[in-house]
N, C-alpha and C positions, 0 to 999 in steps of 0.2 A: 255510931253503930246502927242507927233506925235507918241511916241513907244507905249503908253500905248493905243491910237486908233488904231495902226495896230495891237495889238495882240483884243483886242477888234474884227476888222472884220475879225481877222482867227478864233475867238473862234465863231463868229457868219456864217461864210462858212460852218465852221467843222460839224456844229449845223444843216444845213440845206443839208449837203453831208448826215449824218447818217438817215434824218427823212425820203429821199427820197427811200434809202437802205432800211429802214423799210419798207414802202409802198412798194416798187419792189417786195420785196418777197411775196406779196400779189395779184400777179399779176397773171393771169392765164399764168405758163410756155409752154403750151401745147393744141394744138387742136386736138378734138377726131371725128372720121369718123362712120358713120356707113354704112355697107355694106350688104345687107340682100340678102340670096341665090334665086333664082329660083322666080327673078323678073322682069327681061327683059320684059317676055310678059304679066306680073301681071297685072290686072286691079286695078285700082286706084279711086278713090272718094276725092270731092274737099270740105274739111271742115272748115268753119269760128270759129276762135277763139274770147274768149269775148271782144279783144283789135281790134276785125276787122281783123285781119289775115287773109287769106287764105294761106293752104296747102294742098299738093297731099299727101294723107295716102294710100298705100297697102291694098288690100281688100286680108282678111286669110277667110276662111272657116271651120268652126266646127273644128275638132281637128286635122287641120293643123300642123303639126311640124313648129318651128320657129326657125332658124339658120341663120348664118351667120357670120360675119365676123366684128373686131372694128377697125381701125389704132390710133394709140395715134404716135402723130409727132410734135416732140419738138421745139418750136419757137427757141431756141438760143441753137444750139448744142453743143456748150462750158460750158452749165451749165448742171448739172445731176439733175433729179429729183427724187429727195428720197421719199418713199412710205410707209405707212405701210401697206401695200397691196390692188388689185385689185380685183374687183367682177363683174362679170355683173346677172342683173336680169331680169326675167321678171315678170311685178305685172300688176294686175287685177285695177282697183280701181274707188270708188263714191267720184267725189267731188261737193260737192254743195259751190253756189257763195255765196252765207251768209252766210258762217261760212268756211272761208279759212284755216285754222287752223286745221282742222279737215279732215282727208280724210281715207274711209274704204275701206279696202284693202281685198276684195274677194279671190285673188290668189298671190301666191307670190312663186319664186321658183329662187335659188340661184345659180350661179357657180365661185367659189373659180377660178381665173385667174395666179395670182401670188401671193405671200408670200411676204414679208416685204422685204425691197429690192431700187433699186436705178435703173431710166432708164435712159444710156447715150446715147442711139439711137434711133428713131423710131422704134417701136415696134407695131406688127400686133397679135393679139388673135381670135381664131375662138370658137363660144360656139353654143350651141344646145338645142334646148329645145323642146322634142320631145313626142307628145300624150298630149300635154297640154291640159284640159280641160279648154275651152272658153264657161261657162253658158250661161253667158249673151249675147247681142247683142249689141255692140258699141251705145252708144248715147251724142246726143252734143245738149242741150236745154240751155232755155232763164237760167234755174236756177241750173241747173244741168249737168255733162257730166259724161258719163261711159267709161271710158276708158282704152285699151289696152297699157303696154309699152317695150323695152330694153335698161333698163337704166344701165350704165356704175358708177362705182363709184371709185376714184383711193384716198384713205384713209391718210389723211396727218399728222405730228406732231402739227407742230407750223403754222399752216395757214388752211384755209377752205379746206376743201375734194372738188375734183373737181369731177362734176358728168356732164353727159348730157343721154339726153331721146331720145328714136326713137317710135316716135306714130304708130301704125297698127290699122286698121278699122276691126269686123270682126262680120261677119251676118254667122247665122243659118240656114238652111232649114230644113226642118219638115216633116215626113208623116203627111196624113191628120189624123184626129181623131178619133180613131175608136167606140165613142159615143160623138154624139152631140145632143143635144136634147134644145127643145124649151123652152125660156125662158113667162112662166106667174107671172103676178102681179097686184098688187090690190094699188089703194093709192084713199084715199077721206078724208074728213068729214063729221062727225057725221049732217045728214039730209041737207045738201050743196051740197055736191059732191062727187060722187062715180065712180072710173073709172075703167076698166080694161084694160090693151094692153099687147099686145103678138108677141114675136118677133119668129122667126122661125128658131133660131138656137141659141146657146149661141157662139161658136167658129168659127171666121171668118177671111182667109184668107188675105192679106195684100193687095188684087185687090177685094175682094170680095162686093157686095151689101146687107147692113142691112135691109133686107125689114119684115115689122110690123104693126099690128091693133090697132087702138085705137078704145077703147067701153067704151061709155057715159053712162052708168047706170042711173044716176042721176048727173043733173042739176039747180042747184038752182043761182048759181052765173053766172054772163057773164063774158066769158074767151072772152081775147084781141087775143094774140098771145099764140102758141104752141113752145114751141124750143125741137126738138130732136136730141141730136148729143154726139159722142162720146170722150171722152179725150184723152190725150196721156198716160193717167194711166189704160188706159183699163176698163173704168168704161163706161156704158152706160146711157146717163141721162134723165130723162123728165120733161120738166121745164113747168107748165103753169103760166099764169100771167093774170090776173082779170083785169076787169074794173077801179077798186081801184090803180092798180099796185103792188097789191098783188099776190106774187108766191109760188110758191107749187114745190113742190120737190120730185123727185122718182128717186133712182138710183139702179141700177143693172150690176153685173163685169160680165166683157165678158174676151175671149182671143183669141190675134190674133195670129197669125202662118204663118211662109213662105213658100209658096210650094217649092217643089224640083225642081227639072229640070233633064232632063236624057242627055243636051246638053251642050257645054261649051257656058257661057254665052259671048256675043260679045261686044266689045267696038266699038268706033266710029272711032278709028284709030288703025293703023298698025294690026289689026283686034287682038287684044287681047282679053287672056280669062278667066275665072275661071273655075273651076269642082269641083264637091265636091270630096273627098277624096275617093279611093279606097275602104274603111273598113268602107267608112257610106253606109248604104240601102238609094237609093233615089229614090222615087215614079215616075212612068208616070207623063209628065204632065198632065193638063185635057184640056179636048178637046176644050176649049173657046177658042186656038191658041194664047195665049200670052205667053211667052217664062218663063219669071221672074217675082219675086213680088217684 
């Protein structure tokens, strides 16, 4: 009976040596660095993620080349890590928070690093991504973020691909418009209400003032309150609301735009800057002495 429970708690060690083997290999063998070029004096921007995070992102500018540098450094230098190859990218992408599963990918541009293959040392790759067209403008909202990345991915057999991201923030500047013109509109009912307002431009700078008429034609109902204001969808809106707490709805799309700057813009320490790029045209400021939008 004593032989038959000692091989018993070697079969049940043995049992619990291999399950923990299995799990190891499942382990991440390796931390990945990212290094981005011609950042020292970069201005930086502090963005909240939905878990409450904050993090410093790199402010790029229009079509910024994006480079730099990845290290992958092996936790336990005695063991190799076999690959079926290395890539880095950089992607564009909309993710919205209700539907996580789903995320659209505007840009996406690849660099083949290494080939299938095994690394027994820490290992340094340099990549480039140069003239990148950045449409958009970086955004991080309650339901939504548009974000910029250089995510690394190093391709595995038998265990998850290990990947990691390096986030960049990156704003546009704009000449101004060389036709803006005034927005008019009409919204009532039929022998109640007839209104017209008129705003004085459609296209408005990111410092800029919406200034507009409202004309009461006809009045047949008592308005409480007026609300005018605009979205972050770039939609202009005008909301009235009755006596009843009945509202009325009028909307019209605007768009905003950032001005240039002919200066490098400053930060608040070690006097850092941005500029836009050699090969972009960027306007005068205008004369109202505020630097940036």
């Amino acid at each position: 009976m004593n032989h038959l429970g000692k091989r018993d708690t070697l079969l049940e060690l043995s049992g619990v040596v291999c399950k923990q083997n299995f799990f190891s290999s499942f382990t991440n063998p390796c931390s990945i660095e990212f290094e981005l070029d011609n950042c020292q004096n970069r201005k930086t921007i502090q963005v909240t993620s939905e878990k409450s995070k904050t993090e410093k992102l790199f402010v790029f500018v229009g079509n910024e080349p994006v480079s730099g540098k990845v290290h992958i450094n092996l936790k336990d230098k005695s063991k190799k890590l076999q690959h079926q190859g290395i890539k880095v990218e950089f992607v564009g992408q909309i993710e919205l928070f209700y539907d996580r599963g789903n995320h659209y990918e505007f840009t996406s541009l690849v660099r083949e690093l290494a080939p299938a293959g095994e690394l027994v040392e820490n290992k340094t790759f340099t990549f480039d991504f140069m003239n990148v067209e950045k449409q958009y403008e970086s955004y991080n909202g309650t339901n939504a973020r548009l974000r910029y990345m250089v995510r690394l991915s190093i391709a595995r057999n038998y265990a998850p691909n290990l990947t990691k991201e390096n986030d960049i923030w990156v704003i546009n500047f704009n000449k101004p418009p060389e036709v803006n013109s005034n927005i008019k509109m009409e919204v009532g009912i039929e022998d109640c209400l007839h209104i017209e307002f008129e705003y004085n431009k459609s296209k408005y700078h990111l410092k800029d003032v919406i200034i507009g008429k409202i004309y009461f034609l006809l009045v047949r109902i008592k308005i409480k309150t007026i609300h005018n204001k605009f979205s972050v969808k770039y939609f202009l809106n005008l909301a009235l609301v009755d006596e009843d707490d009945k509202k009325y709805f009028k909307q019209q799309e605007i768009t905003l735009w950032r001005r240039g700057v002919s200066k490098p813009l400053q930060t608040n320490n070690n006097q850092s800057k941005i500029e836009a790029p050699p090969t972009q045209e960027v306007p005068e400021p205008e004369t109202s002495g505020d630097e940036s939008d």
